[in-house]
VOFITOR-788961 format. One record per residue (C-alpha): residue number from 0; residue in one letter; x, y, z. Coordinates in nm, 3 decimals, padded with zeros to 5 digits. Each point is the difference from the previous one (the first is absolute). Layout:
N
{resi=NUM&resn=a&px=X&py=Y&pz=Z} $
...
***
This chain:
221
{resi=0&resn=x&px=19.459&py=00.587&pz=-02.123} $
{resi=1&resn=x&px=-00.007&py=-00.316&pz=-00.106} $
{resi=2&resn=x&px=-00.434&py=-00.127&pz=-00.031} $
{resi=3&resn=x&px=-00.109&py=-00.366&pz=00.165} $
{resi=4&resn=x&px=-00.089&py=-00.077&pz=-00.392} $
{resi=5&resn=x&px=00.313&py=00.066&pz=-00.095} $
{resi=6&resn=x&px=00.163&py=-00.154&pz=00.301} $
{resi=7&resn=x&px=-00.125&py=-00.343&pz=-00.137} $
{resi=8&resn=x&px=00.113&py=-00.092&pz=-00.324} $
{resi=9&resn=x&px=00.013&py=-00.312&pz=-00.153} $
{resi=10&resn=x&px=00.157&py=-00.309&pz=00.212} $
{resi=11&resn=x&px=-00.032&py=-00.318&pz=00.198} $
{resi=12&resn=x&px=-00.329&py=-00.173&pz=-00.125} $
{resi=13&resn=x&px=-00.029&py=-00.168&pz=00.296} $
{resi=14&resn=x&px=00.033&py=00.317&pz=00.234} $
{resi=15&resn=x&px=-00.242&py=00.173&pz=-00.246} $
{resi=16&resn=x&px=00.029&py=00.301&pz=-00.269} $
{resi=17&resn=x&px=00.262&py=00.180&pz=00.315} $
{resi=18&resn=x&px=00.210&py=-00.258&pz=00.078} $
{resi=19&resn=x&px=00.347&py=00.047&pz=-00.182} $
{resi=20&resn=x&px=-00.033&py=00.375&pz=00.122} $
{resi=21&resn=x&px=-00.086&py=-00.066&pz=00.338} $
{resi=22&resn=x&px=00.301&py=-00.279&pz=00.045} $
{resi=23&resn=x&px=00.235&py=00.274&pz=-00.117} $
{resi=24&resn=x&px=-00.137&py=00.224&pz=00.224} $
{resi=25&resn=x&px=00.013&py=-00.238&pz=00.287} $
{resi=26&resn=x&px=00.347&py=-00.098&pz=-00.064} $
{resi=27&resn=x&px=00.059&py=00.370&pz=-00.017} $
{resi=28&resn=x&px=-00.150&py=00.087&pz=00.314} $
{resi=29&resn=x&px=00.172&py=-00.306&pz=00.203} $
{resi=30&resn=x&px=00.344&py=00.143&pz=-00.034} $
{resi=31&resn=x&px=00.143&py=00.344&pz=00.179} $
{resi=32&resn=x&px=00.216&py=00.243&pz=-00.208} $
{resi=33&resn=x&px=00.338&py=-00.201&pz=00.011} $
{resi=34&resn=x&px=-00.219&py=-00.285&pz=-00.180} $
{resi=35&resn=x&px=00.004&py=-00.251&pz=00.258} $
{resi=36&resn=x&px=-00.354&py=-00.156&pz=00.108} $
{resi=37&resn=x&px=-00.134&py=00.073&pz=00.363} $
{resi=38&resn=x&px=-00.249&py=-00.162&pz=00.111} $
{resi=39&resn=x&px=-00.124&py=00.318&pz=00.266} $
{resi=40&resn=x&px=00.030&py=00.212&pz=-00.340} $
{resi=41&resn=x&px=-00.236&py=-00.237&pz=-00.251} $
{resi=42&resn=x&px=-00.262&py=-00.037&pz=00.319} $
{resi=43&resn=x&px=-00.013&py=00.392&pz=00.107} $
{resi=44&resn=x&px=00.024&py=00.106&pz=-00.433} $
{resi=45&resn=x&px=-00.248&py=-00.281&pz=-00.075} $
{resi=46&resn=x&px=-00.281&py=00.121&pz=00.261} $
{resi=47&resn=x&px=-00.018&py=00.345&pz=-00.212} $
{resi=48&resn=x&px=00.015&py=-00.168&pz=-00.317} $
{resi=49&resn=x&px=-00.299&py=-00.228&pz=00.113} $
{resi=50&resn=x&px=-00.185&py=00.344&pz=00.132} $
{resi=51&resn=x&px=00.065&py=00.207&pz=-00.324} $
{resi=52&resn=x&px=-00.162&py=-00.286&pz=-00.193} $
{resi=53&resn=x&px=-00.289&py=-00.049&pz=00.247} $
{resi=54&resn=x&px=-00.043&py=00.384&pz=-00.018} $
{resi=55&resn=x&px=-00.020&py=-00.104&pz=-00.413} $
{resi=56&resn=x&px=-00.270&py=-00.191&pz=00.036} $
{resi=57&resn=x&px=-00.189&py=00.210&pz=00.206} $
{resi=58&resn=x&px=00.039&py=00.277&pz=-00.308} $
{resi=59&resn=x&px=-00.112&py=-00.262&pz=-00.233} $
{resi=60&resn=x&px=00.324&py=00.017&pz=-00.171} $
{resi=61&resn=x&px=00.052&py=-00.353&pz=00.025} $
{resi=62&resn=x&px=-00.256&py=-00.260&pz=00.020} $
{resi=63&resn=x&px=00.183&py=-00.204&pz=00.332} $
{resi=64&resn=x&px=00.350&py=-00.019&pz=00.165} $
{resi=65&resn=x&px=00.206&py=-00.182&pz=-00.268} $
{resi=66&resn=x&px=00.261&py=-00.053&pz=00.319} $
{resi=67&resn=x&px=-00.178&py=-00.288&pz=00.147} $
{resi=68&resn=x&px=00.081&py=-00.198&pz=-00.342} $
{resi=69&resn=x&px=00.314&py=00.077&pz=-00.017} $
{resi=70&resn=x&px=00.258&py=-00.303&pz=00.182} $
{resi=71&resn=x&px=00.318&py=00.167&pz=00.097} $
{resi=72&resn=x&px=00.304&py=-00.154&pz=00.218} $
{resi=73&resn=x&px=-00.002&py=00.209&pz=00.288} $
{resi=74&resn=x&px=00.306&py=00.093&pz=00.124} $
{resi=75&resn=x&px=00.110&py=-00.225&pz=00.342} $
{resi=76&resn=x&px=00.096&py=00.130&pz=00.291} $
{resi=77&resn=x&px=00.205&py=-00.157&pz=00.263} $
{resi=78&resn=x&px=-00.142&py=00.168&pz=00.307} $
{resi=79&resn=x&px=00.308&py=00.015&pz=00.141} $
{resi=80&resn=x&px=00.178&py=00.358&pz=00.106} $
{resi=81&resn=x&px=00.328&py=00.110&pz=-00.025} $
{resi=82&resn=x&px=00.123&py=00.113&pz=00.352} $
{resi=83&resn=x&px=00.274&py=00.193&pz=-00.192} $
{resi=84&resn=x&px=-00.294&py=00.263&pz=-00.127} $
{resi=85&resn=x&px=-00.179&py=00.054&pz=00.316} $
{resi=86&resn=x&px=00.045&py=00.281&pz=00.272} $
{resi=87&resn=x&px=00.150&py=-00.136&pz=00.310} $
{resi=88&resn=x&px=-00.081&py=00.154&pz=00.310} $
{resi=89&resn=x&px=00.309&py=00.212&pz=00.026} $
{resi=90&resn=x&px=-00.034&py=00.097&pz=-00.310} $
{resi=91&resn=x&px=-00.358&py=00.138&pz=00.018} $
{resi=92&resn=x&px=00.132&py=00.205&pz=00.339} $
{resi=93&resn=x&px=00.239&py=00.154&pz=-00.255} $
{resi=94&resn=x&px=-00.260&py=00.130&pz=-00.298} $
{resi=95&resn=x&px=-00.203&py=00.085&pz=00.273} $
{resi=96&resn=x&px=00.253&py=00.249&pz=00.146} $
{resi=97&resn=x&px=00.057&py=00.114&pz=-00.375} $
{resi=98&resn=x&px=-00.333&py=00.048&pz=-00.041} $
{resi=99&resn=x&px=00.045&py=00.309&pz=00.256} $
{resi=100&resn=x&px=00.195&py=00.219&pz=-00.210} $
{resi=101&resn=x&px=-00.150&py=-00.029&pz=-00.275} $
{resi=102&resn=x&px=-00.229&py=00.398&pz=-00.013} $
{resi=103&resn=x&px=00.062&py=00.275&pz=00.270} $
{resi=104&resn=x&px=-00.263&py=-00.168&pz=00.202} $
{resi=105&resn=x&px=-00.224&py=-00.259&pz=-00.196} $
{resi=106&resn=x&px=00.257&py=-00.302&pz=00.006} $
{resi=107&resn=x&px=-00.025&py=-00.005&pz=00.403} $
{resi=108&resn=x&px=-00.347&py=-00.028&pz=-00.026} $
{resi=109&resn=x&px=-00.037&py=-00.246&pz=-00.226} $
{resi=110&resn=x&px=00.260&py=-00.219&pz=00.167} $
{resi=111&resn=x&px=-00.293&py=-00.159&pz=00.185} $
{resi=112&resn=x&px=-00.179&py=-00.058&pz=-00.284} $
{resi=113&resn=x&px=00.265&py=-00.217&pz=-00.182} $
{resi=114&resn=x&px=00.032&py=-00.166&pz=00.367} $
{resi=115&resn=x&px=-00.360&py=-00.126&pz=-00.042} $
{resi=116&resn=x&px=00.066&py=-00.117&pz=-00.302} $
{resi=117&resn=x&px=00.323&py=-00.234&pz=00.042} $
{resi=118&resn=x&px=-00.091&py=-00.088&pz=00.391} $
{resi=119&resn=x&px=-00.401&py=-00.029&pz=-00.026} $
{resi=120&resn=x&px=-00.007&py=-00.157&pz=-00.402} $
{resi=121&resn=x&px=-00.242&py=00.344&pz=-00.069} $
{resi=122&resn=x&px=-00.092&py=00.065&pz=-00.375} $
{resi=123&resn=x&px=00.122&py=00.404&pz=-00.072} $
{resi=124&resn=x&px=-00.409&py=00.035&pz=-00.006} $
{resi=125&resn=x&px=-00.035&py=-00.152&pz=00.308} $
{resi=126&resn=x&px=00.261&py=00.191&pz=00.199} $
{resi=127&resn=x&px=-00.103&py=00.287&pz=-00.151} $
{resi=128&resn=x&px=-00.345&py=-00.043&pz=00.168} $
{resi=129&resn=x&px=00.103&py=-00.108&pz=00.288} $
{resi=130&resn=x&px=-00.141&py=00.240&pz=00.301} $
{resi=131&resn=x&px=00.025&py=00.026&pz=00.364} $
{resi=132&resn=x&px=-00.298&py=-00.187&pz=00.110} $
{resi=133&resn=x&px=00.102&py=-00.272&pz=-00.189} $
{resi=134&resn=x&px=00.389&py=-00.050&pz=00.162} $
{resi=135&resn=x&px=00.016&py=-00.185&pz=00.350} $
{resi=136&resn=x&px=00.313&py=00.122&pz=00.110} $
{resi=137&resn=x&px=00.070&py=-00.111&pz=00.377} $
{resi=138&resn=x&px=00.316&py=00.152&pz=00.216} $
{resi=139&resn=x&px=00.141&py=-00.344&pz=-00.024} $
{resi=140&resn=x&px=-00.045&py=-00.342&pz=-00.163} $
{resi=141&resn=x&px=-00.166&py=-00.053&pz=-00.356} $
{resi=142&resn=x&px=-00.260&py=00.202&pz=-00.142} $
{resi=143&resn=x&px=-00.276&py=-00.029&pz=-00.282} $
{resi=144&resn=x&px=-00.132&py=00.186&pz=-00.294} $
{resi=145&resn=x&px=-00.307&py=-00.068&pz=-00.108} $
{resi=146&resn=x&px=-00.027&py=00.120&pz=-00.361} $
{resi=147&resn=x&px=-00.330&py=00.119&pz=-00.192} $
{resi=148&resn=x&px=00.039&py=00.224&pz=-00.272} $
{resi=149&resn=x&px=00.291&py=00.091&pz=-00.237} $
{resi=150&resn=x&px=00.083&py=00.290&pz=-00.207} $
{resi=151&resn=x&px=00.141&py=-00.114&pz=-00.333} $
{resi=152&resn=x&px=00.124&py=00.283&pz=-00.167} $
{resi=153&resn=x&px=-00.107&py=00.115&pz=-00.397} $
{resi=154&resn=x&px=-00.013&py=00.269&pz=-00.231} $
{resi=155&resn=x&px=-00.260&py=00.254&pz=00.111} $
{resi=156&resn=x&px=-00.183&py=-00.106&pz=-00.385} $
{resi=157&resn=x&px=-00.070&py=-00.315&pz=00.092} $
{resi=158&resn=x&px=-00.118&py=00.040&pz=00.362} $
{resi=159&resn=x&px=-00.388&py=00.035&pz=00.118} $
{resi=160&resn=x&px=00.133&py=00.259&pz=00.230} $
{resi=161&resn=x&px=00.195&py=00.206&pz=-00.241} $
{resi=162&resn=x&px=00.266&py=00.006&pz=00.269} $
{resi=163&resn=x&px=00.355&py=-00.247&pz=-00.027} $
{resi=164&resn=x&px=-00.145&py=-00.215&pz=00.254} $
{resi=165&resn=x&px=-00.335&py=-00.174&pz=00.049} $
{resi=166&resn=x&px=-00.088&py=-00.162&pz=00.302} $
{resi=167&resn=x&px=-00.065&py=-00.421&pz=-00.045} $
{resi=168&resn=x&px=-00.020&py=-00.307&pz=00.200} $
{resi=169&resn=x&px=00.252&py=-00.252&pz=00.031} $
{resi=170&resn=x&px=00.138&py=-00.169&pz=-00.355} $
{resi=171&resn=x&px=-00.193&py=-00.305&pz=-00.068} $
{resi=172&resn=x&px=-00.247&py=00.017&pz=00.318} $
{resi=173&resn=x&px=-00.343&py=00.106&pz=00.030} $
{resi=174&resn=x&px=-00.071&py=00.377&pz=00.027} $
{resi=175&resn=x&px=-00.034&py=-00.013&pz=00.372} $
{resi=176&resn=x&px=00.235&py=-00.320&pz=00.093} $
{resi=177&resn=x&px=00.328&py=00.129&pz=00.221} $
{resi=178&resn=x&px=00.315&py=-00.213&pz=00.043} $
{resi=179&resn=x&px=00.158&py=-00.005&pz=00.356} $
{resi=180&resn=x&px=00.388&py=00.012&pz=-00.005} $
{resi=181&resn=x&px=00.250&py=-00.035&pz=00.267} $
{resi=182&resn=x&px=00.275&py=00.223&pz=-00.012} $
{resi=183&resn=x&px=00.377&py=-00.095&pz=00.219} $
{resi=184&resn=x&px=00.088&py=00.272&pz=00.286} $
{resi=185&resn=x&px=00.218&py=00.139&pz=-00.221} $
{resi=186&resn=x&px=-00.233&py=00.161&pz=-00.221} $
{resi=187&resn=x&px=-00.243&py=00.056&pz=00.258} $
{resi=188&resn=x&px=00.245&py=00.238&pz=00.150} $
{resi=189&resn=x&px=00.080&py=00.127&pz=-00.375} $
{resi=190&resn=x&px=-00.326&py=00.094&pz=-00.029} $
{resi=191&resn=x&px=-00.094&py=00.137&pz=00.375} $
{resi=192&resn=x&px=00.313&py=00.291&pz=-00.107} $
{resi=193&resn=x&px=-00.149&py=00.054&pz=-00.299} $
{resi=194&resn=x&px=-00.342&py=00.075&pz=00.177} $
{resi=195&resn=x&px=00.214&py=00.188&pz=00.254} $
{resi=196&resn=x&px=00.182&py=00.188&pz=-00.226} $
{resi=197&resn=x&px=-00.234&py=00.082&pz=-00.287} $
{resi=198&resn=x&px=-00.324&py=-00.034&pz=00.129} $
{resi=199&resn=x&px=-00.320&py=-00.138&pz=-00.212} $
{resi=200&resn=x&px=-00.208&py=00.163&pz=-00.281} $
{resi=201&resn=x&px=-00.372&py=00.156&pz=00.098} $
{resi=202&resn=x&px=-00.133&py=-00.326&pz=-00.159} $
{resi=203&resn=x&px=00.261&py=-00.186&pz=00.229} $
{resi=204&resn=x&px=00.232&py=-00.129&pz=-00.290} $
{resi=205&resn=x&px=00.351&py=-00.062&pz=00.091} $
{resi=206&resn=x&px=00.193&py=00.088&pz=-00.301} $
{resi=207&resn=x&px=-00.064&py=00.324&pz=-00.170} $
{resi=208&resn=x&px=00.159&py=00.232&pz=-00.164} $
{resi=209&resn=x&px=00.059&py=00.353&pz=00.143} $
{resi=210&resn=x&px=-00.309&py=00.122&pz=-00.236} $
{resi=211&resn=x&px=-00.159&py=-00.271&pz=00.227} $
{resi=212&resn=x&px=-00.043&py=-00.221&pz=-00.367} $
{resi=213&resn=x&px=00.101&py=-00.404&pz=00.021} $
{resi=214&resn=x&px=00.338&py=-00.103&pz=-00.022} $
{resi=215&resn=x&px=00.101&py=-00.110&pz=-00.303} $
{resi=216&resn=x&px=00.287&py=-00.211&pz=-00.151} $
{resi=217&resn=x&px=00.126&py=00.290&pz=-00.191} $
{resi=218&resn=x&px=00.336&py=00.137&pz=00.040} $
{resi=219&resn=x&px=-00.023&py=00.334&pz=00.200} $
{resi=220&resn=x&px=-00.036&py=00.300&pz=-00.150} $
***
């Protein structure tokens, strides 16, 4: 693996001793494998590259963050989205039926989950989270969930718990802040079968495996 000091070789004087390295890596960075630029790539690859540095620094490998010198064109994006690309409602209704046969049993229970996801805007942490006590889920009219913890999932390495899933709060939120969504009838009586059907874990979780672990987005097994 490639060392910070070696990382920085001789460039830009005005971006300092890094500078021609760290525009090629930039430029590298801003572009997705079919070597157009994206703007969602260069911002989501550039927040690691920033971190590994930082993490650099903190080693004493190098004496600052030679990124903040560096002047790069970021990429533009329009902001605008292509209807063409996104799920229409009808559509969603379809993988979500799909979703059911997918397993002997696992793809009907995870049907809700992907529900929460396209109807309620969840994060796959946050639906997988999600429990009973925190669904409002009336016999008619719109309902609520009010969301407080997630369960992003991980390699059991790099976990404190040593298990695939550690229990967080919300993304971006303080450790006890919750975020109150309302959910459409429709996926308030998605989610009341579910319940009905399947029943909760002990610690009241909603989607679990039969090993009573947390859904994942994993293909079954």
């Amino acid at each position: 693996m490639t060392s910070p000091q070696a990382a920085c070789t001789a460039g830009d004087r005005n971006a300092g001793p890094c500078g021609g390295a760290l525009h090629h890596r930039l430029e590298a960075i801003s572009r997705r494998l079919d070597g157009k630029a994206a703007a969602s790539t260069y911002r989501r690859k550039r927040a690691v590259f920033h971190h590994a540095l930082e993490y650099a620094v903190e080693l004493g490998e190098l004496p600052a963050n030679p990124i903040h010198k560096v002047k790069f064109r970021k990429v533009k994006s329009s902001g605008e989205i292509d209807h063409r690309s996104v799920v229409n409602p009808e559509q969603a209704r379809q993988l979500l039926i799909a979703v059911t046969y997918a397993g002997r049993t696992r793809g009907q229970m995870m049907a809700a989950m992907f529900a929460c996801m396209y109807f309620a805007g969840l994060r796959p942490a946050e639906a997988a989270g999600l429990r009973k006590a925190n669904c409002d889920l009336p016999e008619a009219g719109w309902g609520a969930l009010t969301l407080e913890k997630t369960r992003p999932e991980s390699n059991k390495r790099y976990t404190d718990s040593g298990e695939s899933n550690d229990e967080r709060g919300l993304k971006h939120r303080g450790e006890k802040a919750t975020r109150r969504v309302p959910i459409s009838p429709e996926l308030v009586a998605i989610l009341r079968d579910h319940i009905d059907r399947y029943g909760v874990a002990k610690d009241g979780r909603l989607f679990r495996t039969v090993q009573c672990r947390s859904e994942s987005m994993r293909g079954p097994s």
